[in-house]
N, C-alpha and C positions, 0 to 999 in steps of 0.2 A: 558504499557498503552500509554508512546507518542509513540511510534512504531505504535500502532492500531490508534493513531487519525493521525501519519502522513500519514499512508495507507490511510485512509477516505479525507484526503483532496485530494493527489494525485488521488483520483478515483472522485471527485466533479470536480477538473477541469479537468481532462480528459474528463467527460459529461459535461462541458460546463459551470460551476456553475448552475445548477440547485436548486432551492428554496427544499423544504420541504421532501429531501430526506435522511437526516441527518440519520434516525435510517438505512434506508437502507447499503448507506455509510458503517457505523460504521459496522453492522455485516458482509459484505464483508469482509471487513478491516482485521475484526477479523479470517476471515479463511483463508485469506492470508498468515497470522502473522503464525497463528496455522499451516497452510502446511509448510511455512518454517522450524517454529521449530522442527517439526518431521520429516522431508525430507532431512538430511543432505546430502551433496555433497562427495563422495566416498573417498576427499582427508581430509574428515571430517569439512569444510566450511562450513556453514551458506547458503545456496542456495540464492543468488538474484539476481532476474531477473531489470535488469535497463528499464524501459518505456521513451518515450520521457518527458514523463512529469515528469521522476527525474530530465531529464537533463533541464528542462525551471526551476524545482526551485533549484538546485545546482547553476545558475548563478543569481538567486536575492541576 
């Protein structure tokens, strides 16, 4: 579960902080989470794709 809300924020401000899109958010989130899980990396890794916006909050 904080896997899927850290998804949901990274995808809030990637749009900007937008108000009242919370449930939207979350179930992107959630199929995100879910591709990764079932879409292993051939060396059997964990697939992640890094966005700009892991790298603005790895430096907070």
């Amino acid at each position: 579960m904080d896997e899927i809300r850290h998804e949901a924020y990274l995808l809030w401000l990637q749009e900007g902080c937008p108000e009242g899109r919370e449930v939207e958010h979350w179930l992107a989130a959630k199929e995100i989470v879910r591709h990764r899980l079932t879409h292993p990396k051939p060396n059997g890794d964990v697939e992640m794709e890094l966005r700009p916006t892991d790298r603005l909050v790895e430096q907070l």
